[in-house]
C-alpha positions in Angstrom: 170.7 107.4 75.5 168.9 110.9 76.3 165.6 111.1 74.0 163.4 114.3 74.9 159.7 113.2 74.3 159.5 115.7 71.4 161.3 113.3 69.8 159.6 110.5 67.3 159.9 106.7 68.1 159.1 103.9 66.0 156.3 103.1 67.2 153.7 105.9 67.3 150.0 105.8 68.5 147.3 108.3 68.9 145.7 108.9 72.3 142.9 106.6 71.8 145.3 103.8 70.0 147.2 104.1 73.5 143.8 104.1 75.5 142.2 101.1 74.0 145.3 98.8 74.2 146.7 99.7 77.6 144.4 99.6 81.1 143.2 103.0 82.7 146.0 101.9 85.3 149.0 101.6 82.7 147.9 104.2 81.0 148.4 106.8 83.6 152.0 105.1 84.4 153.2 104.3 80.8 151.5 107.4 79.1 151.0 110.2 81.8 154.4 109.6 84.1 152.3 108.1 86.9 153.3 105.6 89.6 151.8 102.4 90.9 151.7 101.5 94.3 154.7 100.0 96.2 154.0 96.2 96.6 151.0 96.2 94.0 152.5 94.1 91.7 152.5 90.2 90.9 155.7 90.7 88.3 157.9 92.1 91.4 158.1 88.4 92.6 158.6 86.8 89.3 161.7 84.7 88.8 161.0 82.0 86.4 163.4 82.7 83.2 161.9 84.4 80.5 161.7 88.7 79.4 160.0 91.5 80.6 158.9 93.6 77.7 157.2 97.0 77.4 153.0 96.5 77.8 153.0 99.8 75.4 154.7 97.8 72.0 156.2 94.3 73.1 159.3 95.4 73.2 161.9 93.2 75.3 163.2 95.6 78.1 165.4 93.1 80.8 165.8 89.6 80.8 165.0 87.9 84.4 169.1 87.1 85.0 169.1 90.7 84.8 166.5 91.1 88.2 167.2 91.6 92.0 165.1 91.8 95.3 165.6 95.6 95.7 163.1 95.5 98.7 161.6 98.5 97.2 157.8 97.2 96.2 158.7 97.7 92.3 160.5 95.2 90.0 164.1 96.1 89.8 166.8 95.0 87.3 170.4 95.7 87.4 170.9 96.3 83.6 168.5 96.5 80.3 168.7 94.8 77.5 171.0 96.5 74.8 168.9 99.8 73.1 166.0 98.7 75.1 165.4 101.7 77.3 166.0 106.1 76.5 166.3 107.9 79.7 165.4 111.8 80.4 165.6 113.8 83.1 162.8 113.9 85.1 162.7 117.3 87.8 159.3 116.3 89.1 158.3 115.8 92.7 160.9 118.7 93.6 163.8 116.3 92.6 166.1 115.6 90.0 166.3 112.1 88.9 166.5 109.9 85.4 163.9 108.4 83.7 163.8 105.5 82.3 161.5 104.8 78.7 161.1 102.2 76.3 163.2 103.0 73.3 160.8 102.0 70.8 157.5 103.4 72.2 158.4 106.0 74.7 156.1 104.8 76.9 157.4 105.8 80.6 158.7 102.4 82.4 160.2 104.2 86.1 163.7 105.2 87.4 167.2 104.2 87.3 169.5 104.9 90.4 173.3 104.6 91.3 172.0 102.5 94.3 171.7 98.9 92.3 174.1 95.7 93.1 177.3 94.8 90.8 177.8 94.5 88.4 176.6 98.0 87.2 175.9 99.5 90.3 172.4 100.9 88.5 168.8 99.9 90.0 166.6 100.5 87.6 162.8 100.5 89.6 160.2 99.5 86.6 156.7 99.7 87.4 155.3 96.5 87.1 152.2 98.1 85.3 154.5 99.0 82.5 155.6 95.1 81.9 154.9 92.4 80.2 156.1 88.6 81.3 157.3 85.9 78.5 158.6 82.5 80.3 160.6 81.2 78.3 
């Protein structure tokens, strides 16, 4: 799914709405296209079953069957759950690559590359920032 961010999602929320329910950290990841550090986050060792859902709206983005050690310092998942995520193409940084956002909020989550283990191939680096944990 290709959703420019012109483009109205279901859930909407002004500026401050999205300031007072997100940290200054997520906000600059989720809201501004930011980046947190490699290795900064607790979630990229998490492995107990449960979801990962979007910190912007709740939604449920990947369950954890659905993660992999990538080795990169960000949670990675080898496929979303279905309608989850909209992607875009993001030229920034002097590259071309796709962007991966939550489908209900468009709240920027990270990447998706054609690097990512079978069976789809895809890694799609989430920024931990940008995730909330339900154990099941």
């Amino acid at each position: 799914m290709v959703q420019s961010d012109d483009a109205p999602f279901p859930v909407t929320r002004t500026e401050e709405e999205w300031r007072a329910r997100l940290t200054p950290d997520q906000y600059v990841v989720m809201r501004r296209h930011g980046t947190e550090p490699p290795g900064s986050c607790a979630l990229e060792h998490e492995k107990r079953p449960g979801v990962f859902a979007c910190a912007g709206c709740d939604q449920p983005l990947f369950a954890t069957r659905q993660k992999f050690a990538s080795g990169t310092g960000w949670p990675s998942f080898f496929d979303p759950l279905d309608g989850a995520i909209g992607t875009s193409v993001d030229h920034s940084h002097g590259m071309t690559r796709t962007e991966v956002h939550c489908s209900r909020c468009g709240s920027h989550l990270g990447h998706v590359f054609p690097d990512g283990p079978p069976p789809t191939g895809l890694r799609y680096c989430i920024n931990g920032l940008a995730l909330t944990f339900f154990p099941e």
